[in-house]
C-alpha positions in Angstrom: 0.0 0.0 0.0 1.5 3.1 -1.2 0.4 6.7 0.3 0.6 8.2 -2.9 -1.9 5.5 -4.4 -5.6 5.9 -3.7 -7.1 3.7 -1.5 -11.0 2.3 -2.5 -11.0 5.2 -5.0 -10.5 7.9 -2.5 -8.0 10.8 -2.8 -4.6 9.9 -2.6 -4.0 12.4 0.2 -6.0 13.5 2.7 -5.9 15.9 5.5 -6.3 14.5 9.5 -10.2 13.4 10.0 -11.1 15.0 13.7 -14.4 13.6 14.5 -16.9 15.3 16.3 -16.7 15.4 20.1 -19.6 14.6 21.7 -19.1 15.7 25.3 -17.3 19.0 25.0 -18.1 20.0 28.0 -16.2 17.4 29.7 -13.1 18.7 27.5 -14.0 22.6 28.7 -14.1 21.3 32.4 -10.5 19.5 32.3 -9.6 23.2 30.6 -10.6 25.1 33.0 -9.3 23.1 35.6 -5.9 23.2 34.0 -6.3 26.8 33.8 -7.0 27.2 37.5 -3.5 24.8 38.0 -2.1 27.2 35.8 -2.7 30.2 37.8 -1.2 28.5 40.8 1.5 27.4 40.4 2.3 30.2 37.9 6.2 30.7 38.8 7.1 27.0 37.5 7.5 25.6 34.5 4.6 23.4 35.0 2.3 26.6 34.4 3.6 26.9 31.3 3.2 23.2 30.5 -0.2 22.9 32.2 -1.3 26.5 29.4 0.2 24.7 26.4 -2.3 21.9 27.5 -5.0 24.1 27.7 -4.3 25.5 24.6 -4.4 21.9 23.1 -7.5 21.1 24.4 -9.2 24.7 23.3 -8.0 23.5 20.0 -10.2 20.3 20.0 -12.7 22.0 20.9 -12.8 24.6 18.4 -11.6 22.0 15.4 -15.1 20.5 15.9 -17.0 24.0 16.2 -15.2 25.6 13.2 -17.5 25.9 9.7 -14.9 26.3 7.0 -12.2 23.5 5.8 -9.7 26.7 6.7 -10.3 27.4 9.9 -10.2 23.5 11.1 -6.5 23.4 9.8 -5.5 26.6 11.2 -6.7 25.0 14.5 -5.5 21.6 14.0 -2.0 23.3 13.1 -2.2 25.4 16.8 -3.7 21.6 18.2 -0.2 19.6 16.8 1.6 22.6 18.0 0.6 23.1 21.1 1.0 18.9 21.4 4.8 19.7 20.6 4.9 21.8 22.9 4.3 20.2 25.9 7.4 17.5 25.9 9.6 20.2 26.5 7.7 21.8 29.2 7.6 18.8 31.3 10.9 18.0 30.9 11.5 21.2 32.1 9.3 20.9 35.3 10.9 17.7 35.9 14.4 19.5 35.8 12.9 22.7 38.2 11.9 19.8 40.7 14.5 17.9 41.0 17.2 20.3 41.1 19.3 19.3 37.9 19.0 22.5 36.1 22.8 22.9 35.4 23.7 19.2 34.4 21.1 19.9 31.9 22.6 23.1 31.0 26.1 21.9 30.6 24.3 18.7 28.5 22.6 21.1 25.9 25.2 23.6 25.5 27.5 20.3 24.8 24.8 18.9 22.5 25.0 22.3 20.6 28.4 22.5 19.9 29.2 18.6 18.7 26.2 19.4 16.1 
């Protein structure tokens, strides 16, 4: 099976199929409970993580709401984005808490210079 090759007649390529969530509001409640996490612990790292999560659910949210084929990519490009996002954010938090921040610091700088 090739991708380029249609498959049962269909278009060769085709764009991520987000189905239609049927309990949003259980999506806006884990938002806005994030949101409230956010806020408190907002001098960490993990506030940033906990927003870019937010964001990504948001994003869900609003793929299913949006009308136009243009405005569901535009918000399924900010939903993979804000995805991306979040790997480095925890990593992040997990350096804050357990104190390792300049091991980490010396390992990136020397990742950085052997590429």
């Amino acid at each position: 099976m090739n991708v380029f090759s249609p498959l049962a007649g269909g278009p060769a390529l085709q764009a991520l199929i987000y189905h239609p969530i049927n309990d949003i509001w259980v999506y806006l409640l884990s938002a806005a409970v994030l949101l409230a996490l956010t806020v408190y612990t907002w001098r960490t790292c993990l506030a940033l993580s906990t927003f870019a999560r937010v964001v990504w659910l948001v994003a869900l949210v609003m793929i299913t709401f949006s009308p136009a084929p243009a405005d569901k990519l535009r918000w399924a490009v900010i939903h993979q984005l804000s995805a991306l996002a979040v790997i480095p954010l925890v990593l992040m938090t997990a350096v804050y808490l357990t104190g390792q921040r300049p091991a980490v610091i010396r390992a990136a700088r020397a990742f950085l210079f052997a590429s």
